[in-house]
N, C-alpha and C positions, 0 to 999 in steps of 0.2 A: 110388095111387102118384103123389105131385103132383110139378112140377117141381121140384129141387134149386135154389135161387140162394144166391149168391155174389155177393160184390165184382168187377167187371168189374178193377179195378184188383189185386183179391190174384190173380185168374186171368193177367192180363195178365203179370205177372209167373214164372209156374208154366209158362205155355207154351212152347212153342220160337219163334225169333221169326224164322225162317226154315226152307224143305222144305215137302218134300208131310207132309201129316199130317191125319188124320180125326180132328179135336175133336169129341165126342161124349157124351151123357151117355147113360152105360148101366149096368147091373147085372150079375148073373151070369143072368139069364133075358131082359134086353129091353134096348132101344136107341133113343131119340128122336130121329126125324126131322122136317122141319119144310115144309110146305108153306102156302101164301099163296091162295086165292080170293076170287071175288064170296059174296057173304051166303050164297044159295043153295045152292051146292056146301058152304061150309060149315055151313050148321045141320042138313043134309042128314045129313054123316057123324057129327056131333056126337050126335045123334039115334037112329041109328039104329047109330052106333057100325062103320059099316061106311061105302066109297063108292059111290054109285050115284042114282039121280034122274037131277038136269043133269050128273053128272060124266061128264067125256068118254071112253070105251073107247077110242075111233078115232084118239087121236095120242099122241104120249110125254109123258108125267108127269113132272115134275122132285123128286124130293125132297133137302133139302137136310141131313144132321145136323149143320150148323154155326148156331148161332143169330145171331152179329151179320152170317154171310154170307146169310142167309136176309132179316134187318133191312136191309140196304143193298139185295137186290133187289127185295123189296117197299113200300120208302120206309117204314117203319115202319106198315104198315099205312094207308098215301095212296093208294097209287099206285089207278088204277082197277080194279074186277075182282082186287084183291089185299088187300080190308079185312078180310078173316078170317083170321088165323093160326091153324095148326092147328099144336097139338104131337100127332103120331102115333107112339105108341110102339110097337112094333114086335117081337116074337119075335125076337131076337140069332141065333136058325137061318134064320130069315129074310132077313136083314140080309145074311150071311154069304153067302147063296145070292143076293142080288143084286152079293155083292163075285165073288166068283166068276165070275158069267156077264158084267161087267163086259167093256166091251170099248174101247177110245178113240176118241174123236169123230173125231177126226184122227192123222194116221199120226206113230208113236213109233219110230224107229230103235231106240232100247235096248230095246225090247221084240218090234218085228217084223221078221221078216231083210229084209222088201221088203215093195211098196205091195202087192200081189198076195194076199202071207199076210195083211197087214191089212184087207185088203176082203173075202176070205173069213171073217175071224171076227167082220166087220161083219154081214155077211151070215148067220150062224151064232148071232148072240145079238140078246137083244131088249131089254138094257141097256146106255145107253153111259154115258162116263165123262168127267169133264172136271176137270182142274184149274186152279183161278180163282183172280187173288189176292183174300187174305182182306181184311177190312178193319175200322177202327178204328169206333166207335158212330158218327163223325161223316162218315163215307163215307172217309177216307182210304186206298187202299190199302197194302198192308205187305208184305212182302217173304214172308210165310208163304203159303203155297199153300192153299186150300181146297176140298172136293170136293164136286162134284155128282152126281147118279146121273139119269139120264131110262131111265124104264120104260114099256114096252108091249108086248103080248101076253100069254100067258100070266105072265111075271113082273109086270106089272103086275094083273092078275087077279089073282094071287094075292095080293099087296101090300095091295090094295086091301079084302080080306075075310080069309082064311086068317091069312097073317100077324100082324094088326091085335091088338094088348092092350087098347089104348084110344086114343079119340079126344078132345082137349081143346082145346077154343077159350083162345087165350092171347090172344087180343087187348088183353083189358082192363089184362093185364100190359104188352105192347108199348105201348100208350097210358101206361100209366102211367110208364113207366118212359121213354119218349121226351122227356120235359120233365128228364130228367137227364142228356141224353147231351151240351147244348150245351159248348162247352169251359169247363171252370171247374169243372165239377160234376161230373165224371167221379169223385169220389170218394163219390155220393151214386147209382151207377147200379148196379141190381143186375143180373144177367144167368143165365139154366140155365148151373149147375157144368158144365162138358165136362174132360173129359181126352184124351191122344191114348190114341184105339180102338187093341185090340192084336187083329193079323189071328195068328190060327192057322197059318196055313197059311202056308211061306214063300215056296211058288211063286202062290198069289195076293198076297202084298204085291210079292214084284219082278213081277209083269205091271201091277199097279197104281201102281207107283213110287213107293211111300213112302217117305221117309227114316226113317233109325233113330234110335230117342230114345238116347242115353246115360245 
């Protein structure tokens, strides 16, 4: 199941250019997530098609399903300790089950009556949430919101093995494709098909704050 790409510029257009919204490439069985390590962690799960070796249990794991927000935090595969892109795809009941136990970094008046309810369901789950703005191939931010998930404990145990469909190193994509993202050339940049994820459930999308596609 290799990644879908597209035209960054025919997607750009398809998107909403503003809200929260989880751009995502998925199917009716799985859902691609993206995380950034050093060599190690990745040839490791590439390998072995699961995480484990140097991958760390003892702190939160961040995964990202948005690809050019995953590309702007990892420098395109520069930055140190982040030159392996993994695309991890992912069981979509999986996925589901980390939107769920979803909880925010930080305290959300529309979502919790007081600081009190929100630090108990901090305290209650072992995923937090965050929304970041998204941004264009060349670092610009944009007014669309993008989503991050950090897992640890049992959700990330799980994540990390149970979950898992497959694991693929995209790096050689991300390299390749970073020599077309300079301005001028954005019509030669391919990037993973995403669309916005459709949540199930309507009381996990308002705890998660998504806006609604039209």
């Amino acid at each position: 199941m290799p990644l879908q790409l597209e035209p960054y510029e025919t997607q750009k257009r398809r998107w909403p250019s503003a809200g929260r919204h989880i751009l995502a490439q998925f199917d009716e069985a799985s859902v691609v997530v993206y995380q950034a390590f050093a060599p190690a962690i990745g040839e490791f799960a590439v390998e072995h098609q699961r995480f484990g070796g140097p991958f760390g249990f003892g702190r939160m794991s961040w995964i990202k399903p948005n690809f050019l927000w995953m590309m702007y935090r990892c420098g395109w595969a520069t930055k140190e300790n982040q030159e392996r892109v993994l695309a991890v795809r992912l069981r979509r009941s999986g996925f589901d089950e980390i939107l769920r136990r979803a909880v925010h970094s930080s305290f959300e008046p529309a979502v919790y009556p007081n600081h009190e309810s929100w630090r108990a369901a901090v305290s209650g789950s072992d995923v937090r949430l965050q929304w970041d703005p998204d941004h264009t191939p060349t670092g610009e931010p944009v007014e669309r919101r993008a989503i991050q998930l950090g897992l640890r404990g049992e959700t990330l145990a799980r994540y990390a093995g149970e979950w898992i469909v497959r694991v693929d190193d995209v790096t050689a994509l991300v390299r390749g494709q970073a020599a077309h993202r300079a301005r001028g050339r954005r019509s030669s940049l391919y990037t993973p098909r995403e669309d916005v994820y459709p949540i199930g459930d309507p009381a996990v999308a308002r705890k998660l704050g998504v806006d609604h596609v039209e």
